[in-house]
C-alpha positions in Angstrom: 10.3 -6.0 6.8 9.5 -4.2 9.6 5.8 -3.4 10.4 6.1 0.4 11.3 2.4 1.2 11.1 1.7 2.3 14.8 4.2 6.0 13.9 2.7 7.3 11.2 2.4 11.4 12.9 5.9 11.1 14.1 7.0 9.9 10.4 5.1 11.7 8.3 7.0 15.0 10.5 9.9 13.8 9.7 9.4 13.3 5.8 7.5 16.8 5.9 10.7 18.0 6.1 12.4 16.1 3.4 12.7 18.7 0.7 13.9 16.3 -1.8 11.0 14.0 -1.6 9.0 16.7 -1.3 10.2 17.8 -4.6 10.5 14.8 -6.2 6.5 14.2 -5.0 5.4 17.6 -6.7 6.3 16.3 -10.2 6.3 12.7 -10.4 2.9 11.9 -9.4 1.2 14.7 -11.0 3.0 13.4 -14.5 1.8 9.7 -13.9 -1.8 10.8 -13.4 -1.5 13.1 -16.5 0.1 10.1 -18.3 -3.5 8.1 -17.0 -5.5 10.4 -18.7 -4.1 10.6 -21.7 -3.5 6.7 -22.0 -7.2 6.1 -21.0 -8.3 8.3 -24.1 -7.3 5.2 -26.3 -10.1 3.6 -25.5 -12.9 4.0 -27.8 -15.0 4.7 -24.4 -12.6 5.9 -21.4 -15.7 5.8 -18.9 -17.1 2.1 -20.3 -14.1 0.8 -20.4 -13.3 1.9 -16.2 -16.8 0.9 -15.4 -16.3 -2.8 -17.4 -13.3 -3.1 -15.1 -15.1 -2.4 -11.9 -17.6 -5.1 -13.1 -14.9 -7.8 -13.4 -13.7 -6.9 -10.1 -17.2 -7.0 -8.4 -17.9 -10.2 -10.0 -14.5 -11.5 -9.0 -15.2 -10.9 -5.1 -18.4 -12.3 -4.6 -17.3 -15.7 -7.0 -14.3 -15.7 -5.0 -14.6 -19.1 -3.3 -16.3 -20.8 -6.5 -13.4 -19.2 -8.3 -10.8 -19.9 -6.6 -11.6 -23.8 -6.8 -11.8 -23.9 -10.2 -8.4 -22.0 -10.7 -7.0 -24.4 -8.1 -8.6 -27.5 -10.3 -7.6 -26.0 -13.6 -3.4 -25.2 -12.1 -3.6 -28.8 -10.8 -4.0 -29.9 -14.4 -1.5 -28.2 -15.9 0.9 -29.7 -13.4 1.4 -27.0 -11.2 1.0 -27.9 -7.3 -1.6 -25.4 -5.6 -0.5 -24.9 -2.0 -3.1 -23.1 1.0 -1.2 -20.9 4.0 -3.7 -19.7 6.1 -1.3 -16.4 7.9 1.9 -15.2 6.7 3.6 -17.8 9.3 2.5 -20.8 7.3 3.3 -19.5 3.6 6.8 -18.6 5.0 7.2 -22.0 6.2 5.9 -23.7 2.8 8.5 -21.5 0.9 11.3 -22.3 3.5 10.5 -26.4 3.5 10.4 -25.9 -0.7 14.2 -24.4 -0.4 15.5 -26.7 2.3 14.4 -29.7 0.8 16.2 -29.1 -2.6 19.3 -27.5 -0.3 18.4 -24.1 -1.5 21.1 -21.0 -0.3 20.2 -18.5 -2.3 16.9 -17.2 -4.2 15.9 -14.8 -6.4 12.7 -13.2 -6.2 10.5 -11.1 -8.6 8.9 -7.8 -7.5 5.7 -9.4 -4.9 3.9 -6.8 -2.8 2.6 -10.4 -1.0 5.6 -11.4 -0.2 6.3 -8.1 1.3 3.1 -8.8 3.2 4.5 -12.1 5.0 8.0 -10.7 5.8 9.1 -13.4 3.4 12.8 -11.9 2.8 13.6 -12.0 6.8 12.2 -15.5 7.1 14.2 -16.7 4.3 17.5 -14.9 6.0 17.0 -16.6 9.2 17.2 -19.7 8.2 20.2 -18.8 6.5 18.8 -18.9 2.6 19.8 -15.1 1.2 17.2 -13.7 -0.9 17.6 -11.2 -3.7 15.0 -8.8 -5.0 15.7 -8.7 -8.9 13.3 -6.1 -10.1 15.8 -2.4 -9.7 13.4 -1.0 -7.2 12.8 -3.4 -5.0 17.1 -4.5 -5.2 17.7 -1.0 -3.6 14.9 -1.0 -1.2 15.9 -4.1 0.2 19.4 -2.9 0.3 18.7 -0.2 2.0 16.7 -1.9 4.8 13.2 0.5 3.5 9.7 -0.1 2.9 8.6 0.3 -0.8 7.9 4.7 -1.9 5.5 3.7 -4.1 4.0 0.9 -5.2 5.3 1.3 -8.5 8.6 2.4 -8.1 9.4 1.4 -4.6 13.0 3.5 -4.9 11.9 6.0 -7.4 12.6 8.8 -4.4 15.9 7.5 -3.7 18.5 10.4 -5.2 21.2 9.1 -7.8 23.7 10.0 -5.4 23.1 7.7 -2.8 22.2 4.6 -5.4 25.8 5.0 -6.6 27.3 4.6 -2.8 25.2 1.4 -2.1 25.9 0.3 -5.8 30.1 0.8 -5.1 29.7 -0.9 -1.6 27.0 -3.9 -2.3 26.9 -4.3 -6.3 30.9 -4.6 -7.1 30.4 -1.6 -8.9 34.2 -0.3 -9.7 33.6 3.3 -11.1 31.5 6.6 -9.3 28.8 7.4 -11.6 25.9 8.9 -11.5 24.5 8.0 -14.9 21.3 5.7 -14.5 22.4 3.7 -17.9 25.2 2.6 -16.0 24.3 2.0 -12.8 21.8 0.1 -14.5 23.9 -1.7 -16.1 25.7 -2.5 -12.6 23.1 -3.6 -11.2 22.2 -5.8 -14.3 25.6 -7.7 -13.7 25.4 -8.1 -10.3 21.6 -9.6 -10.6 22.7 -11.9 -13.7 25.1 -13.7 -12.0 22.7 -14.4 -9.4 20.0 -15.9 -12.1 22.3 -17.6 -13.3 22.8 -19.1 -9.8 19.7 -19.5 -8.7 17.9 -23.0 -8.5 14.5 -21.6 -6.8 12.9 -18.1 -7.9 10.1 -16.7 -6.3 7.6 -14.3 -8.1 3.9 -12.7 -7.3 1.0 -13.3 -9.1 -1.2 -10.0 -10.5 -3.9 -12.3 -12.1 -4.6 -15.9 -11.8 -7.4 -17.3 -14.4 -10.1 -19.5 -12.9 -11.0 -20.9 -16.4 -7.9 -21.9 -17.4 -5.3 -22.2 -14.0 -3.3 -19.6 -15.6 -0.9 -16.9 -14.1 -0.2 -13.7 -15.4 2.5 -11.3 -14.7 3.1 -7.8 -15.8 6.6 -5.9 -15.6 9.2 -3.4 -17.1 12.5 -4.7 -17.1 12.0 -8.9 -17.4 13.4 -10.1 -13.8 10.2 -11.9 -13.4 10.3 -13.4 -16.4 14.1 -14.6 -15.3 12.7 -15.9 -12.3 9.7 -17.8 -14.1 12.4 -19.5 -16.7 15.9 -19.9 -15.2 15.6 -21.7 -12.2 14.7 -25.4 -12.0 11.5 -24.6 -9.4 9.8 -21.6 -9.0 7.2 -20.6 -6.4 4.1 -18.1 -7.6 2.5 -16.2 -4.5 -0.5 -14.7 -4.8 -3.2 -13.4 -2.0 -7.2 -14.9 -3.0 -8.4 -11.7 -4.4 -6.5 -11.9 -7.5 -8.2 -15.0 -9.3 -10.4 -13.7 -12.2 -13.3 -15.4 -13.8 -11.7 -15.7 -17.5 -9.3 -14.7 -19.7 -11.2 -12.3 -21.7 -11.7 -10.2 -18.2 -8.1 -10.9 -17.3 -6.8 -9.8 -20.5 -9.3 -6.6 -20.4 -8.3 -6.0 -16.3 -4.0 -5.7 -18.1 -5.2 -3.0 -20.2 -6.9 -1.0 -17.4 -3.8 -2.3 -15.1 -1.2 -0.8 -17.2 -2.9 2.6 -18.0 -3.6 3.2 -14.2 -0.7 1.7 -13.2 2.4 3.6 -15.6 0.0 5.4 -18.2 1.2 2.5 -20.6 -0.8 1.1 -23.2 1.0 -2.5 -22.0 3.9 -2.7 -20.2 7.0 -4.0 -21.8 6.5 -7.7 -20.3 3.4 -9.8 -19.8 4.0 -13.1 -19.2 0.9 -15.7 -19.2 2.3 -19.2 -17.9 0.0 -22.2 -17.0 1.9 -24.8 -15.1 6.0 -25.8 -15.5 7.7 -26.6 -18.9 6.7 -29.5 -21.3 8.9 -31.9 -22.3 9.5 -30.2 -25.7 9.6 -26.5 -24.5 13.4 -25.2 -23.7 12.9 -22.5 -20.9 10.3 -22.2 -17.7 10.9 -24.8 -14.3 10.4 -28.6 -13.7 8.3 -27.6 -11.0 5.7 -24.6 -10.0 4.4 -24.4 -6.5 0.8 -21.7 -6.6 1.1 -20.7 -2.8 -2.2 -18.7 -2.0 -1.9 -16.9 0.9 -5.4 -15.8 3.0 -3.6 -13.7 5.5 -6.6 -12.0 6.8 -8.3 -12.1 3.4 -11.4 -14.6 4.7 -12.1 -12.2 7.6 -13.0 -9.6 4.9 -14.4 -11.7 2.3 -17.3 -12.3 5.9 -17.5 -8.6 6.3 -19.9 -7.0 3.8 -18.5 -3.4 4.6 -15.0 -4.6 3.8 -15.2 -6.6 1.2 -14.8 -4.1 -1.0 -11.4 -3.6 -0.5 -10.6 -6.9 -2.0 -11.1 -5.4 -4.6 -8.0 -3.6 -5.4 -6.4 -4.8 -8.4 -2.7 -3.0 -6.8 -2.1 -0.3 -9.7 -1.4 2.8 -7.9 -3.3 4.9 -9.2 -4.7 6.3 -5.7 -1.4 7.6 -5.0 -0.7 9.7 -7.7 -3.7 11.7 -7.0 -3.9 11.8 -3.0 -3.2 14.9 -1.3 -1.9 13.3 1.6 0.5 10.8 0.1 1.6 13.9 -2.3 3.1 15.6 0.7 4.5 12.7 2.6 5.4 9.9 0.3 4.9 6.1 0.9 7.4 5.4 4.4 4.9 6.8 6.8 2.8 4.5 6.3 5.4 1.9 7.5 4.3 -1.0 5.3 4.2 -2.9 2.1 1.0 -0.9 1.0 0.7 2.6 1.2 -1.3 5.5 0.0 -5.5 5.2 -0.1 -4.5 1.6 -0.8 -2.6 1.4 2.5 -5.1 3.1 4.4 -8.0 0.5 2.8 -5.7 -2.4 3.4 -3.3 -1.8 6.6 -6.0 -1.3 9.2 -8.1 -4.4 7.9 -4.7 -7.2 8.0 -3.2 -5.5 10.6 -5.9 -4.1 13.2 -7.5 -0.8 14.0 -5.2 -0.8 16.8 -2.0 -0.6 15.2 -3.0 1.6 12.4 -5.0 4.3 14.2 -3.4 7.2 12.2 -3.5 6.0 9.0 -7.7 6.0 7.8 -8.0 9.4 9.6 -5.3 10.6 7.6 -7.3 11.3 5.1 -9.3 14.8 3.5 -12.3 12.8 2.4 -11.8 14.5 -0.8 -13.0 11.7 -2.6 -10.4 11.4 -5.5 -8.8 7.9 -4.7 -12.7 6.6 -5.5 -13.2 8.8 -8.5 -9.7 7.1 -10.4 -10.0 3.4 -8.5 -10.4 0.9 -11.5 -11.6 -1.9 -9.3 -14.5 0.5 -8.0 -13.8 0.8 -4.3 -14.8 3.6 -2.5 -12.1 4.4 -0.2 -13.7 7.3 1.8 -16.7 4.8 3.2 -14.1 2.4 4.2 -12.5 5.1 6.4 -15.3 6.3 8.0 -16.1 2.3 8.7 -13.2 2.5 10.2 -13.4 5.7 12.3 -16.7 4.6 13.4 -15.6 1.2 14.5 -12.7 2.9 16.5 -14.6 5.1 18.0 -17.0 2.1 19.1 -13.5 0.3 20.5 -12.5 3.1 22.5 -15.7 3.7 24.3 -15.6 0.3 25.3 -11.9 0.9 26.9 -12.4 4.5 28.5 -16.0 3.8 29.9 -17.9 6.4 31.9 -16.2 8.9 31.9 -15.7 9.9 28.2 -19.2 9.5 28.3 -19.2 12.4 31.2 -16.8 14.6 29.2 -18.7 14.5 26.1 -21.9 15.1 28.2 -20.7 18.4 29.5 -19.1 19.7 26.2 -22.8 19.2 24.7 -24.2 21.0 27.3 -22.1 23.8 26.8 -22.4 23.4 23.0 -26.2 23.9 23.8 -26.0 26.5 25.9 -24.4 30.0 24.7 -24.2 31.6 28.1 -22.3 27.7 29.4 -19.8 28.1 26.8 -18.8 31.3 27.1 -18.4 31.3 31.1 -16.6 28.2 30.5 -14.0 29.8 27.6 -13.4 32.3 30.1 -12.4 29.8 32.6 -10.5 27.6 29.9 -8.5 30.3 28.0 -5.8 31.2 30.4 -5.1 27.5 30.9 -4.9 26.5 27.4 -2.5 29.5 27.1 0.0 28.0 29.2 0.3 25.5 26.8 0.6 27.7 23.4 4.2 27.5 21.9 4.1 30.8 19.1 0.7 31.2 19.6 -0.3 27.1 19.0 -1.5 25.0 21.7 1.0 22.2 20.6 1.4 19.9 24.2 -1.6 18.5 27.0 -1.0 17.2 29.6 -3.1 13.9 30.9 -5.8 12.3 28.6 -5.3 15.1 26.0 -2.0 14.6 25.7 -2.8 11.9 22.1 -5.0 14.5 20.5 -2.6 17.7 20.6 0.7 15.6 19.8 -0.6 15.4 15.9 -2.4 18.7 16.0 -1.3 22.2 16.3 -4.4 25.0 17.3 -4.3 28.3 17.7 -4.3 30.0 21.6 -8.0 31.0 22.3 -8.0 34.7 21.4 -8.5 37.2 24.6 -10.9 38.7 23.3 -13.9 36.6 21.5 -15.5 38.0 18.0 -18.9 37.9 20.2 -17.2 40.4 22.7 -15.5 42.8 19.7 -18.9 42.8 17.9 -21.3 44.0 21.2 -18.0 46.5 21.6 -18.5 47.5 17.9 -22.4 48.3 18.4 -22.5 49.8 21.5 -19.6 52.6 20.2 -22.8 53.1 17.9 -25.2 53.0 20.0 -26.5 49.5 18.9 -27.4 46.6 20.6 -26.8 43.0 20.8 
């Protein structure tokens, strides 16, 4: 998948003026969150119950390393085979030398935001091995050459319409319908066939169980469960963060999970697998290959500030509630993670530098924290972040930023500065007002007015209509 990261303005224009997902983002989020609520009120103690989570989650963070041996120790004795990929590049590779070795062409692959992360569907095609996404979503996102919408539904914004052209052209689907029981069902034959195909499936990992070397999954419509039993070896990815102490806080983190995550009670599938099949059992692969991916993750883990975002147990919750992702949806942000979410974990994997946009992008209003079930608190991260940018770019622009922002404080300071120099400054910054916005700079000012529109400085100041005002009464300043 393409890493799109660096256009975030420019994109989140264009979907600004998408009226169906602007629609479409008026009601679907706001009914998930309401769904939250109401789910999270089955809980004897909503609050204990969120705060018990957030506890797990700390705990799981700063046991990480310890944690993550004993998962590793515990997988290895069920029989599974724990593999370590440093980058993206190297889990690619183990996943590519697994296929080519048993003279894999085609996989199928369970819904993994991880292996969205590593660009694991583009390796796999250039080496020839065709890879198809088998949870719905995911099938017509990766159809359609897009990022996921939402973390949840990744093509839940995608209108019926256009689902039954890609369907008719890509899925052998025979009749026009627009009836999502049947297409569906279309897509349900076309994916079948492949299972029953496939020799290597690939899935993601939402918890793995340090005391025992188990893996959990949770899901909706039983793809990953396909792709944990059909084929004869299947490969689990899963980034560090998502080892948990026990299964008592694994199986307490799948309540939390599914409320915040659908406003389910427990999703329709949870499967809990530790290592491949026994002799006597008649389902689940001769061999399981745990690849944990670090990708950036260490660099974090060594970051006190940052750690926190390692937190993030991948629900969704963030987005339902976020003012900003309610009006743009989840393309802007131009990777496998978007929302709060995206803005926590973009810039820290993939650089300040390429992701500018995306922690300033934000109101500070506080609510992503509030809802979070692992407890992070989003708005401190981005102002880490706007703090360390601000630090980079002092570094690159040198003295004279330092000038510029000398004289505006002096002026700041100084009434009788500022308004000698508005006087000077207004009839230039009306050249540049389009319907009364300044909306284009020239020179070094040229970045800060392409994402913002401000009015033309007024002709006349309030200062100047207010001394006007008192002196027609015979006041004074």
């Amino acid at each position: 998948m393409k890493i799109d990261t660096g256009n975030f303005v420019r994109n989140a224009k264009l979907e600004m003026q998408n009226q169906y997902a602007r629609t479409f983002l008026s009601l679907l989020p706001p009914y998930i969150a309401a769904r939250r609520v109401k789910v999270m009120g089955s809980f004897p103690d909503p609050a204990a119950a969120q705060e018990l989570s957030r506890a797990i989650r700390a705990e799981a963070v700063a046991r990480m390393p310890d944690l993550l041996e004993e998962f590793e120790k515990n997988a290895i004795a069920a029989g599974a085979r724990v593999l370590w990929a440093r980058n993206a590049a190297e889990a690619n590779e183990m996943i590519l030398s697994i296929a080519r070795e048993r003279n894999v062409t085609m996989v199928t692959k369970g819904k993994s935001m991880i292996s969205e992360e590593t660009g694991l569907n583009d390796a796999l095609a250039r080496e020839g091995i065709e890879p198809f996404e088998t949870d719905l979503g995911e099938f017509i996102a990766q159809q359609l050459g897009r990022p996921p919408f939402h973390i949840v539904g990744p093509a839940i914004n995608v209108p019926v319409e256009e689902v039954c052209d890609l369907f008719m052209k890509k899925a052998g689907m025979q009749e026009e319908t627009t009836d999502p029981v049947e297409l569906g069902y279309a897509a349900r034959l076309f994916l079948r066939d492949k299972f029953r195909r496939a020799r290597l499936g690939i899935t993601g990992v939402n918890m793995a169980v340090a005391d025992t070397g188990a893996i959990i999954n949770v899901e909706n419509e039983g793809n990953i469960r396909f792709n944990k039993s059909s084929p004869r070896t299947q490969v689990s990815v899963m980034s560090p963060e998502k080892v948990v102490p026990t299964t008592t806080d694994a199986l307490h983190l799948l309540r939390v999970l599914c409320r915040n995550c659908t406003g389910q009670s427990i999703s329709a599938y949870v499967s809990i697998d530790r290592g491949p099949r026994e002799p006597a059992e008649i389902d689940g692969p001769e061999e399981l290959f745990i690849i944990i991916v670090d990708n950036g993750r260490s660099r974090l883990y060594h970051d006190p500030k940052l750690r926190e975002a390692l937190r993030c147990i991948r629900c969704g919750a963030c987005l339902n509630l976020c003012p900003v992702y309610a009006k743009i949806g989840g393309y802007p942000y131009g990777w496998a993670y978007s929302g709060p979410m995206g803005q926590v974990l973009n810039p820290a994997l993939l650089g300040l530098e390429e992701t500018g946009d995306l922690f300033k992008a934000c109101t500070l209003c506080g609510t992503c924290r509030e809802v979070c079930p692992a407890g992070i608190d989003h708005p401190a991260i981005f102002l880490h972040y706007r703090a360390l940018e601000v630090k980079r770019k002092r570094r690159s622009s040198g003295r004279w930023e330092a000038i510029l922002f000398g004289v505006w404080g002096t002026a700041a300071a100084h009434s009788a500065v500022w308004r000698f120099l508005y006087r000077l400054a207004r009839p230039v910054l009306a050249v540049f007002g389009k319907k009364g916005k300044i909306e284009a700079m020239p020179g070094p000012f040229a970045g800060w007015f392409g994402a913002r529109d401000l009015p033309v400085p007024a002709r006349r100041t309030f200062r100047d209509q207010w001394r006007e005002s008192l002196s027609k009464q015979g006041g004074a300043s």
